[in-house]
N, C-alpha and C positions, 0 to 999 in steps of 0.2 A: 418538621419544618418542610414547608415546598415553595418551589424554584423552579418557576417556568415545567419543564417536563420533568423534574426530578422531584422525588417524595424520599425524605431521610435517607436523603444522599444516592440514592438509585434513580438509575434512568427509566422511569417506567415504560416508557415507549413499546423497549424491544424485551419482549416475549415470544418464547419461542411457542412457532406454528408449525404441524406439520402439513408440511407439500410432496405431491407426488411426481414425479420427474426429476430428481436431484440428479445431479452428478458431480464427480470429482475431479477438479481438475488442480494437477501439480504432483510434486513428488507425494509418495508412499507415506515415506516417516517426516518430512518438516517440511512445509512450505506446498502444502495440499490445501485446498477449501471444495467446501461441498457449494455449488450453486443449482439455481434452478435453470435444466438445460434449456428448456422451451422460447424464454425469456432474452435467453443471452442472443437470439439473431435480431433480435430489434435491436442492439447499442451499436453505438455509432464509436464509442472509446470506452480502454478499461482506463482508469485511472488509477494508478499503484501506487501508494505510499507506504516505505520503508520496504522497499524490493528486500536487499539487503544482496549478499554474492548467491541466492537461489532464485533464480528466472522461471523455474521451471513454470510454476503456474501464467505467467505471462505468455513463454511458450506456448503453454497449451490453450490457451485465451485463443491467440491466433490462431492456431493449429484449427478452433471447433471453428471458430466465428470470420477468421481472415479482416479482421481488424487492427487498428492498431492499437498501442498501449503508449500512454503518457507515464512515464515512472519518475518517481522524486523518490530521492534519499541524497541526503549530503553528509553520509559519513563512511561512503564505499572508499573513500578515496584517504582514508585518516588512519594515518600510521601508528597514533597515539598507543592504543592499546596492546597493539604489539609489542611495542617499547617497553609498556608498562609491566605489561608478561614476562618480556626478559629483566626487566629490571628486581622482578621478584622472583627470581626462580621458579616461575610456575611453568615448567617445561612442557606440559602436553597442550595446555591452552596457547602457548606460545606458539607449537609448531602449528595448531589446528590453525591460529589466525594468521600467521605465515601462507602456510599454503592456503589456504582460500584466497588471500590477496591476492598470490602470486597467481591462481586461477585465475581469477576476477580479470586481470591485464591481459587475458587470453579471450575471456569471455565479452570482456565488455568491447573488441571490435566485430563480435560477430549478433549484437543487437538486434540491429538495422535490418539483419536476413529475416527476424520474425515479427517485425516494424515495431521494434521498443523505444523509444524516444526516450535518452536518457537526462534526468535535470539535477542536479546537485541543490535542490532544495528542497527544506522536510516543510511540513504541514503543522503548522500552527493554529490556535485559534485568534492570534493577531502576527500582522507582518513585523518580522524581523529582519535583520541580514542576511540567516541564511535559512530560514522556516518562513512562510508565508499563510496566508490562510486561505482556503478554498474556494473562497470570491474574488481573490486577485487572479488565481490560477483560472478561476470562469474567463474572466474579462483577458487577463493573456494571453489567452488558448482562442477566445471565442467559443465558451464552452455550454452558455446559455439555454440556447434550443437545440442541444446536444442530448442523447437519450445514453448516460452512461452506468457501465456497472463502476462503483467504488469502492477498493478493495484497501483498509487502513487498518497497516498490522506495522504500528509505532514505538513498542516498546512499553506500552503502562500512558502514553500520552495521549491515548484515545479520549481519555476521561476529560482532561483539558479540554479537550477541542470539541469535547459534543457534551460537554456543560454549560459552552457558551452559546447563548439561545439564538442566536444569530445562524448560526449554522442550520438549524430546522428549517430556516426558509429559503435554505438554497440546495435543496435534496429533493424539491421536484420531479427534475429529469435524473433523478435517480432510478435506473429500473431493479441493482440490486445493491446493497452494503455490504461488504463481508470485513468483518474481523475477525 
């Protein structure tokens, strides 16, 4: 069966290429992406979805390029699963999502030092309450004739969002994707 850019259920689009100039930017062990360096002084914003409590790569966004960063996630701030951990006895995952919170409420006034713009809303492939879709975030931002890198690391909801064909034609000024 095929769908717009999908063949039996794959996106055929993206295949991987090799490029020379990568680099790494973010932590070691989680929340590191390889991007191409060359590239990244032409954008104008990284746009981040599902930051989650590691900056690091945003960090270092700024750090190469002195840019800012638009970030969405609306679940840094959700006690729930904490709860949940204590509620089941799962005591190492409990403490882990403790103290990242309790990090997080340290971390997240100091943003602003490496110009992260924070938004409590996730990315959708349609507008919800609290997830929106990438063409409203254009037009709320002014994000149009913007040259951005887009970096969408949602949890398995990537798929949602770039099966709907809608989304291909507002990746223009995309100079890179990363998930």
């Amino acid at each position: 069966m095929r769908y717009g850019n999908m063949e039996n259920g794959k996106l055929k689009i993206f295949r991987p290429v090799q490029v020379q100039g990568l680099l790494r930017l973010g932590s070691k062990f989680d929340g590191g992406y390889v991007v191409h360096q060359e590239s990244l002084s032409d954008a104008d914003y990284l746009l981040s979805y599902g930051m989650g409590y590691n900056i690091d790569f945003e960090k270092d966004f700024y750090k190469f390029t002195g840019k800012p960063t638009l970030a969405f996630d609306p679940t840094l701030k959700n006690v729930s699963p904490i709860i949940d951990k204590l509620r089941a006895a799962q005591w190492t995952p409990f403490f882990i999502h403790l103290k990242n919170r309790l990090a997080w409420v340290y971390q997240e006034k100091r943003l602003r030092y490496h110009h992260i713009y924070l938004y409590e809303e996730g990315l959708s492939a349609y507008d919800r309450e609290r997830y929106k879709s990438l063409g409203y975030h254009y037009e709320r931002f002014q994000l149009r004739r913007k040259k951005l890198v887009l970096k969408v690391d949602i949890e398995g909801a990537e798929y949602d969002v770039m099966s709907d064909g809608k989304i291909y034609t507002q990746l223009d000024n995309c100079i890179q994707i990363i998930f």
